[in-house]
N, C-alpha and C positions, 0 to 999 in steps of 0.2 A: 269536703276536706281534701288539698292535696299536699302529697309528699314526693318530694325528689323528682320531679317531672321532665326534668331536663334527662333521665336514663332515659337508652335507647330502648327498652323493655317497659310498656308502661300495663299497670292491673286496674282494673276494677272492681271494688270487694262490697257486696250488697249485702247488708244483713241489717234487721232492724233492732239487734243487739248488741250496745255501746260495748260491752263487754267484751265476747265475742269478736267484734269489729276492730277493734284496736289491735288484738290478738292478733290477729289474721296479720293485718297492716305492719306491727312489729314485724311479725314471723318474715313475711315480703321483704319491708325495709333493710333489715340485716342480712337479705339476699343478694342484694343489690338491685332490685329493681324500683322504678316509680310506681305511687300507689293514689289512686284516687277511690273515696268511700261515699255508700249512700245508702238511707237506709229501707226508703219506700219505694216499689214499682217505678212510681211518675219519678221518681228525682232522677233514678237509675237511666229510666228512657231521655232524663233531659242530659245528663254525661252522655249517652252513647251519640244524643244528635247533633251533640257539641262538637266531638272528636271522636277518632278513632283508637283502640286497645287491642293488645296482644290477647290477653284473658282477661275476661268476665268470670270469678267467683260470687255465685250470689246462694243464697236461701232459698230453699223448697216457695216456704210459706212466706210472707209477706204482706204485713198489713194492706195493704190494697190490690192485691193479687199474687200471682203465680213466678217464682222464677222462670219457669220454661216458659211460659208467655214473655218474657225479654228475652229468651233464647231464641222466638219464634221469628220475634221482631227483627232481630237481627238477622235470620236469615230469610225472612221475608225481604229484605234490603240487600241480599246477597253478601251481607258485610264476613269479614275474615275471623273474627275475636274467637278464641277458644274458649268452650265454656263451661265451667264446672261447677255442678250442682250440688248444696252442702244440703243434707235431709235428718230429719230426726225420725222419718218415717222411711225409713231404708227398708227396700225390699225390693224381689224381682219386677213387681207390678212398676213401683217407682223407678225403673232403672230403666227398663224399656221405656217406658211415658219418657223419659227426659231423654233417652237417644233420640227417639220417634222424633221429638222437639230439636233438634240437632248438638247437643250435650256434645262433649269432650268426654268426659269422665263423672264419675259422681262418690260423692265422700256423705259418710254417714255419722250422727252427731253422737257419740262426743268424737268429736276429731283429732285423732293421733297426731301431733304435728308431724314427728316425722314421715307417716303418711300422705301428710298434706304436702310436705316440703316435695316428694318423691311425684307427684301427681300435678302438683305446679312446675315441677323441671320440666315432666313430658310437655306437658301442655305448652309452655313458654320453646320448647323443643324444637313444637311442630309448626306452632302458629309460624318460627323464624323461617324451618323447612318450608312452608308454603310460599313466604318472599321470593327466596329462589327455584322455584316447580325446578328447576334441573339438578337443584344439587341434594345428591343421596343425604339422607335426614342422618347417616352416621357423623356426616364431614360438617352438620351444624354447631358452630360454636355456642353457646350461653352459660349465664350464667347458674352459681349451683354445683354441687360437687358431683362430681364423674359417679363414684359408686351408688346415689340417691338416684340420679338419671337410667344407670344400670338396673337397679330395683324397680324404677316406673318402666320398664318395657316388660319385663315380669306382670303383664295386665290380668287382672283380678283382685278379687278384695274376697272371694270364698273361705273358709275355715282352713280348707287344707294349703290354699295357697299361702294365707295370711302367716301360718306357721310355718314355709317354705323359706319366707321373707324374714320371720323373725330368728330364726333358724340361721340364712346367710349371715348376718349382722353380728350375731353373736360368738361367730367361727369363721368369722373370715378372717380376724387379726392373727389365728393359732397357726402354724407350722404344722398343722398334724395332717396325715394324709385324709382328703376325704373322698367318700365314694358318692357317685350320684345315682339312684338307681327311677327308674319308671319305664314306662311302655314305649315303645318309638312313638315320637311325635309328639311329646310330652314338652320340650322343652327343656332337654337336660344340659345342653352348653350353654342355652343362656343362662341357667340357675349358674354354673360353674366360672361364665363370663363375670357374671355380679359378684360372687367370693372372690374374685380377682380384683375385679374395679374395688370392694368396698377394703380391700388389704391394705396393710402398708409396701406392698410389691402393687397396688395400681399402676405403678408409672413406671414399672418395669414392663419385659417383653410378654406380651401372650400369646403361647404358641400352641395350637388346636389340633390333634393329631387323631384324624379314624384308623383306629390300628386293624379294622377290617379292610381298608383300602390297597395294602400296600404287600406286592409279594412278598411271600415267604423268606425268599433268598434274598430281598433287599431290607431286610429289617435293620439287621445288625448296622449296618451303614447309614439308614436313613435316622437309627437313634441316635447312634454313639459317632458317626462321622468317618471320615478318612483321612489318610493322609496321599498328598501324592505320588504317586508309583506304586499303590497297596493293591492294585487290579489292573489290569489294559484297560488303556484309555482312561486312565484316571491323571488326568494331566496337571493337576493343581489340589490342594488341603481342599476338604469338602465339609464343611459346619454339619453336626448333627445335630436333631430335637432338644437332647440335651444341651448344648452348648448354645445353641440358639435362645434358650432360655433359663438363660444368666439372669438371677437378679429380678427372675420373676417368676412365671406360673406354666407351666408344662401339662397341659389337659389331657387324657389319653382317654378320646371316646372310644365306646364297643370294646373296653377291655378283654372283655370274657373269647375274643375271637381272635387272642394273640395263642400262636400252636405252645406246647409245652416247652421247646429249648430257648424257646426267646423268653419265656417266661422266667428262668432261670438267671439268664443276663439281666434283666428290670430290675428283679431282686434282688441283687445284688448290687446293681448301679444306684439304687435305692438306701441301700444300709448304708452302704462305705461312702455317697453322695461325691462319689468320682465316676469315669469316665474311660476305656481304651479306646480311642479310634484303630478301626483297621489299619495295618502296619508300621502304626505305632510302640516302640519298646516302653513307651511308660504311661501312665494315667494321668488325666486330667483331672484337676477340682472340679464341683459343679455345683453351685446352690442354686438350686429350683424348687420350688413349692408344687407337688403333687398333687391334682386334682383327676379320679377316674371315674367314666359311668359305664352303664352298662343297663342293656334291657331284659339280660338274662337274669337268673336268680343264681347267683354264684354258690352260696353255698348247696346246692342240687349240684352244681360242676367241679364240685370238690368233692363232694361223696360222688360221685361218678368219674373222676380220676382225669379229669379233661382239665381243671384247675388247680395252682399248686395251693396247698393247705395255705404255708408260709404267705406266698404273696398274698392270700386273699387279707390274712390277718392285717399285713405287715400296710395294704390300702384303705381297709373299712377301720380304719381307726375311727372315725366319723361318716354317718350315713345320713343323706339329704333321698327323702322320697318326694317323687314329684308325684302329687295326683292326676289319674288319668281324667279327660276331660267330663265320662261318664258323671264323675264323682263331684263336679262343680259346677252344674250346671247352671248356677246363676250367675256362673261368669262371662255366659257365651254374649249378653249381648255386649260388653265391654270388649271383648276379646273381636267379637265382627265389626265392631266403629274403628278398634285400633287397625285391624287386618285390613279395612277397606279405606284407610286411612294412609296407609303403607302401598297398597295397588295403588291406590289414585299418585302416589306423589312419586312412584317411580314410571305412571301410564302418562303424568301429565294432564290428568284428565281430574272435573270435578269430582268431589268424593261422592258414590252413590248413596244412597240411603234405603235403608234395608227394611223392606213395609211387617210388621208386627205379625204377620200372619205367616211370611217366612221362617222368623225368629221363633215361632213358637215350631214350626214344620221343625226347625235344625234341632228342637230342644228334646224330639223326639226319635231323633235318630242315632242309631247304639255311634257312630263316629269312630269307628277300632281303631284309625289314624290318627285321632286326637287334632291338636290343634294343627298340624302338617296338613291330615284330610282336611281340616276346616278350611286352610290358607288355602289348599287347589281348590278346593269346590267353588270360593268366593271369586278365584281366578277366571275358573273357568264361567260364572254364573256375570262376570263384571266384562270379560270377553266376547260373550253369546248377546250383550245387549245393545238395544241398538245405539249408533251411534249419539252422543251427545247426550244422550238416556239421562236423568238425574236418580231413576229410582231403578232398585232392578228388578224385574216383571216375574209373576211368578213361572211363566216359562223358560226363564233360566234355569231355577232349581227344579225343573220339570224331572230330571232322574231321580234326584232326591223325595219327590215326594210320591212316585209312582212307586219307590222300594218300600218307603214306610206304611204308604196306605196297602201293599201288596200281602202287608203281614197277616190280613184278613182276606180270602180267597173270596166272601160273598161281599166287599166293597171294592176292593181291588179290580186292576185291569186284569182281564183273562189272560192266564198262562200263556196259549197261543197268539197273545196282539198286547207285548207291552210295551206299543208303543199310543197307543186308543188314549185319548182324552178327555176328560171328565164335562159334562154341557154346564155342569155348575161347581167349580173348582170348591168353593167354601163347603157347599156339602158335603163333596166329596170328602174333604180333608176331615171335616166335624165324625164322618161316616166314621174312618178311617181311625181318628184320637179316642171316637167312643169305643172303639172294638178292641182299643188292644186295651184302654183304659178296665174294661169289663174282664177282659182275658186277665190282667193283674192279679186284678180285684175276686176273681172266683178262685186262682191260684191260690191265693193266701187267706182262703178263705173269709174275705169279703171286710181282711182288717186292712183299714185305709194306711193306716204307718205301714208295715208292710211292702203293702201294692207300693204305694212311694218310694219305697228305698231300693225295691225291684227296678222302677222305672230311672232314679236316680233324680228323684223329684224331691220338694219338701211337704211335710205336711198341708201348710197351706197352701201349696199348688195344686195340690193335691185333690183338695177339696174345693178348689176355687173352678177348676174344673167338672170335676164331680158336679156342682152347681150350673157351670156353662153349659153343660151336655144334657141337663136334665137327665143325669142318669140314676134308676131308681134301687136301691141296695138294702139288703137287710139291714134291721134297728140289732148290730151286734159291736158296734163302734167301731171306734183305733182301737182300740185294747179291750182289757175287762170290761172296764167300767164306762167308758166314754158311748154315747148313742151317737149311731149316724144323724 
């Protein structure tokens, strides 16, 4: 079946569920893109040898075979198509198998539209980004609305993220001030970027301010502005933060590291939602939408007298936590196809592919940088490779995995030479996954939930593990009652 083919954006939607299938194809349709549908394997591979498609959506499963076997196909032929995987057997096992297979993304059934909608904008995003290898993926036009598109670089589909997401959607049309809080490297402007895109000040200015960046003595000026002749050398009116962000959203990252006197003026330029520039005799109006985060724990900086009581109330009117990467980790392989998807289109260079035995290395490392460390590590591991490289070697992540396996002194490299190389890398690392896996596991007295939540696993990684390693555990279960 085709729809609207003559768009510049055309899809392909694999599912062998009429129902289902039309769904999807509406949902498209009223996007504005072409849409062409199939519902078996062989029909799907006779579209692809037909022509070429921006995205491929197709089904896990398939009367005659495997979506990721069409994913395979396709880049066994080197073709371009973005490609997303709908599963009703959603899980970290399946997420990897269909990166591994070169996936885009993958959605899990029953499928949220507006989920889908946000994960089809990326995807339609990049495939455009790839047309032009020079032009940065922000300055790609398509179609789709801005704040959906802001929500799919938000990558993840984990619990805590999901509720990040349903959270901006729900608060981003209110005026109320909101706070963003998590660990650096979490991701907190872009959560604060997407409450802006998804507002009705979208189409207003966004102006993104680290109020740890900026001296002391230059705050007052760089917020509120000046005017000319308010300092030497001040040769003409000077726009401040405020004023620059008329009519739309005004972020102030790293609040908690603005000193006390400045804090005093925010508050105030806050309530009254006006403005003095320096040597200025009267006040400006000012309507801006307040977005602040911060990685400290504010109220700890209120009872310790570093924080004013007022302002902190007068911003956490609304609080967004971002979870740290520890706590989702079934997001990392999404989060490395997107990251190495981002290096390859600003390197110019094909996108690498990340072999499952790295992913599972990364899945084991505490990460204190979150997705920040993850972005340099991937830099630097897509840098150190060789030229042309399509995959990237595990002597890339070679530091990374001599720390993790180091956490065991009798499999590890000796203290005195870390720089020694294992003769058999996989043992190594198995050496390496079973000894801290056992370290957990005696911790918490040999309860598999437990050890999991220690290592920031699931259950059933848990134990799927536990089975890979042949590791042998007392019959005292997950809990009371459960037997190993």
């Amino acid at each position: 079946m085709t729809s609207n083919t003559a768009n510049s954006v055309q899809i392909l939607v694999v599912d062998d569920e009429p129902d289902l299938r039309t769904l999807y194809e509406l949902t498209l349709l009223r996007e504005g893109f072409g849409v062409e549908t199939a519902e078996t394997l062989a029909d799907a591979l006779q579209h692809v040898g037909e022509r070429h498609f921006d995205v491929v959506i197709t089904d896990m499963r398939l009367p005659d075979g495997l979506g990721v076997d069409l994913i395979r196909h396709l880049r066994a032929q080197q073709r371009r198509e973005r490609c997303v995987v709908i599963t009703a057997y959603g899980s970290a096992e399946n997420a990897v198998e269909s990166f591994k297979g070169g996936a885009f993304d993958y959605l899990t059934k029953p499928v949220d539209l507006q989920q889908f909608r946000r994960v089809i904008a990326s995807a339609v995003h990049d495939a455009k980004a790839s047309r032009n290898i020079g032009v940065a993926a922000r300055d790609v036009e398509f179609p789709g609305n801005a704040g959906e598109a802001a929500l799919a670089r938000l990558v993840g589909e984990s619990d805590g993220m999901r509720l990040v997401k349903e959270r901006i959607v729900r608060v981003a049309h209110s005026m109320a001030p909101i706070m963003v809080t998590g660990e650096s490297g979490t991701g907190k402007e872009m959560v604060a970027s997407a409450i802006h895109a998804n507002s009705h000040r979208g189409g207003g200015p966004w102006i993104a301010v680290n109020c740890s960046a900026i001296p002391e003595n230059l705050l007052e000026t760089e917020f509120f502005g000046a005017k000319k002749g308010a300092y030497t050398g001040s040769s003409q009116d000077r726009e401040g933060f405020f004023q620059a962000a008329r009519g739309g959203t005004l972020f102030l990252d790293e609040i908690g590291d603005l000193p006390l006197a400045m804090q005093s003026k925010l508050l105030r330029a806050i309530q009254e939602r006006c403005v003095r520039p320096i040597g200025s005799p009267q006040e400006e109006q000012v309507d801006v939408r307040i977005i602040s985060a911060t990685h400290k724990d504010l109220a700890t900086e209120v009872h310790a007298g570093r924080f004013r009581q007022d302002l902190y109330y007068r911003l956490n009117v609304i609080q967004i936590v971002v979870p740290p990467l520890r706590q989702r980790r079934e997001d990392l392989p999404a989060l490395c196809a997107a990251l190495l998807r981002r290096i390859a289109l600003e390197s110019g260079i094909t996108v690498p592919r990340l072999p499952t035995m790295m992913l599972d290395q990364l899945a084991l490392d505490p990460l204190p940088g979150n997705v920040r460390e993850l972005e340099n590590l991937l830099h630097r591991a897509v840098a150190l490779s060789e030229e042309n490289q399509l995959q990237l070697e595990p002597s890339s992540l070679q530091p990374l995995i001599r720390e993790a396996a180091g956490m065991n002194s009798r499999t590890g490299p000796p203290e005195d030479d870390r720089t020694a190389l294992p003769s058999d890398l996989q043992r190594y690392l198995d050496n390496a996954e079973r000894a801290i896996l056992i370290k957990a596991l005696r911790e918490t007295g040999f309860n598999r939930t437990a050890a999991a939540a220690r290592l920031g696993l699931s259950l059933r990684q848990m134990r799927y593990r536990i089975a890979r390693l042949h590791i042998d555990t007392p019959n005292n279960g997950d809990g009371a009652n459960e037997p190993f």
